[in-house]
TIMI-123433 format. One line per field, with one value per residue (C-alpha): x, y, z. Coordinates in steps of 0.02 Angstrom, whole numbers, always signed. Layout:
// residues N
X X ... $
Y Y ... $
Z Z ... $
//
This chain:
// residues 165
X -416 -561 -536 -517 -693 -765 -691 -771 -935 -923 -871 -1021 -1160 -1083 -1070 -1257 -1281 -1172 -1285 -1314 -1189 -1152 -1173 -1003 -1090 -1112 -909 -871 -967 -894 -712 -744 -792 -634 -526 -587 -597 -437 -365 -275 -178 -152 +3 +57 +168 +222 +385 +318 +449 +418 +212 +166 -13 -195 -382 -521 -635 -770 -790 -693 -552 -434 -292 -119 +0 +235 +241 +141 +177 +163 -18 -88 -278 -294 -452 -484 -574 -706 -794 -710 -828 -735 -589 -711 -699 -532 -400 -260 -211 -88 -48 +25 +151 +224 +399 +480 +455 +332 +155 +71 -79 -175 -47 -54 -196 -257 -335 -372 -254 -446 -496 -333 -412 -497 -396 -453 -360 -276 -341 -287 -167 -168 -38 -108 -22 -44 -188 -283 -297 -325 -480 -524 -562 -637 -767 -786 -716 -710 -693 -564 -409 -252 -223 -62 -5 +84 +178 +158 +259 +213 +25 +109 +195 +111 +161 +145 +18 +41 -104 -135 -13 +143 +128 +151 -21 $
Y -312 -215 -65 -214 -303 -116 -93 -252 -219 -59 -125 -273 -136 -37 -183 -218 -59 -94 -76 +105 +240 +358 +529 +654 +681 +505 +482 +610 +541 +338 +437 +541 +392 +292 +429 +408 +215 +223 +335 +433 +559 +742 +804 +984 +942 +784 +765 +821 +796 +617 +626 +540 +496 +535 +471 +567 +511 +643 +825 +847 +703 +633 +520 +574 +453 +469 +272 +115 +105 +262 +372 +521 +559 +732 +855 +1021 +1155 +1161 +1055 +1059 +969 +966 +834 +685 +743 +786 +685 +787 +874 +1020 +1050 +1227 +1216 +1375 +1293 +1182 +979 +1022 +1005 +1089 +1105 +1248 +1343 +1248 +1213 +1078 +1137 +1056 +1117 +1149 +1272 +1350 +1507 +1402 +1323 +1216 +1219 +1104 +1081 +914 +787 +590 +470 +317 +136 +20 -87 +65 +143 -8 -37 +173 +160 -2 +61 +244 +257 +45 +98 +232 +242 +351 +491 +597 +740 +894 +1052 +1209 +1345 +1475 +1577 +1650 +1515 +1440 +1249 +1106 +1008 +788 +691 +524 +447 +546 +653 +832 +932 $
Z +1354 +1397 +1277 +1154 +1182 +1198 +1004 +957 +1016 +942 +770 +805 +831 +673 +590 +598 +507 +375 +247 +287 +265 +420 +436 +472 +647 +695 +603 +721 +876 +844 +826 +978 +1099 +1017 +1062 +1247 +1243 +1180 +1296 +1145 +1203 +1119 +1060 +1041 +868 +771 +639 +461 +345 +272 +261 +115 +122 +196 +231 +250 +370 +431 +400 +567 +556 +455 +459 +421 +395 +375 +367 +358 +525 +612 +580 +670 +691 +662 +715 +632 +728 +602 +466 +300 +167 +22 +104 +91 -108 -150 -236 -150 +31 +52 +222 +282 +418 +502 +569 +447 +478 +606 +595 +763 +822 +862 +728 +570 +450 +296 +143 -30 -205 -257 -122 -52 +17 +137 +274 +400 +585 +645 +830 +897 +844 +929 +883 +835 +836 +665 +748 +805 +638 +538 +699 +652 +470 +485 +584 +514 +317 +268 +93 +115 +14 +49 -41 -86 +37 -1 +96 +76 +169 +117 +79 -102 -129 -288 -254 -388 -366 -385 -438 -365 -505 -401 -600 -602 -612 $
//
């Protein structure tokens, strides 16, 4: 009950700014103190093999979803500006249907000599990702994931349509 008042007060105060957009360091700050008031908890690795869709929300975070029902906030050790931008995601993953933290990285099909790290990963229930966005990225759309195993591998790329690219 209390971490639920503390998310509606928190959406109330952003909600006063609505009419101005937030900055990736105040995305990152509201997503940091949700993590907390939330009490999300880090895990080392999470099951890769059915992710189908994504949502930017900072230069730091993004959303990661393999269901409508199960989503994973995920923080890269660095900013990586061109995700708010891009249609697509690869993600590069070391050990087959694994996606680990610490060891495997994010990158866009536009800039794939750049990847961005893969530092924490917190699982996140339906209501608390529905709560994230709303407060962070209220206009956010998923977007279409891909694998890649492999740095010479030259994967094909899917636009949002699902169509070969």
């Amino acid at each position: 009950m209390k971490n639920i008042l503390l998310l509606v007060l928190v959406l109330l105060t952003l909600g006063g700014c609505a009419t101005q957009r937030l900055s990736d360091p105040e995305k990152s700050a509201v997503i940091e103190k949700f993590i907390t008031t939330e009490n999300l908890e880090a895990r080392n690795t999470i099951s890769a093999f059915d992710m189908d869709s994504w949502t930017s929300l900072s230069d730091q975070y993004l959303i990661l979803r393999t269901s409508p029902f199960r989503s994973y906030l995920v923080k890269l050790t660095m900013r990586c500006n061109d995700l708010n931008f891009s249609p697509s995601l690869l993600v590069y993953s070391r050990i087959p249907n694994t996606l680990s933290a610490g060891f495997d990285s994010v990158f866009t099909p536009d800039n794939h000599r750049f990847r961005c790290n893969i530092s924490r990963i917190y699982p996140l229930s339906k209501t608390q990702n529905k709560a994230l966005i709303a407060v962070v990225n209220p206009k956010a759309q998923d977007k279409p994931i891909e694998k890649s195993s492999d740095d010479n591998e030259d994967s094909i790329s899917k636009d949002a349509t699902g169509e070969d690219g």
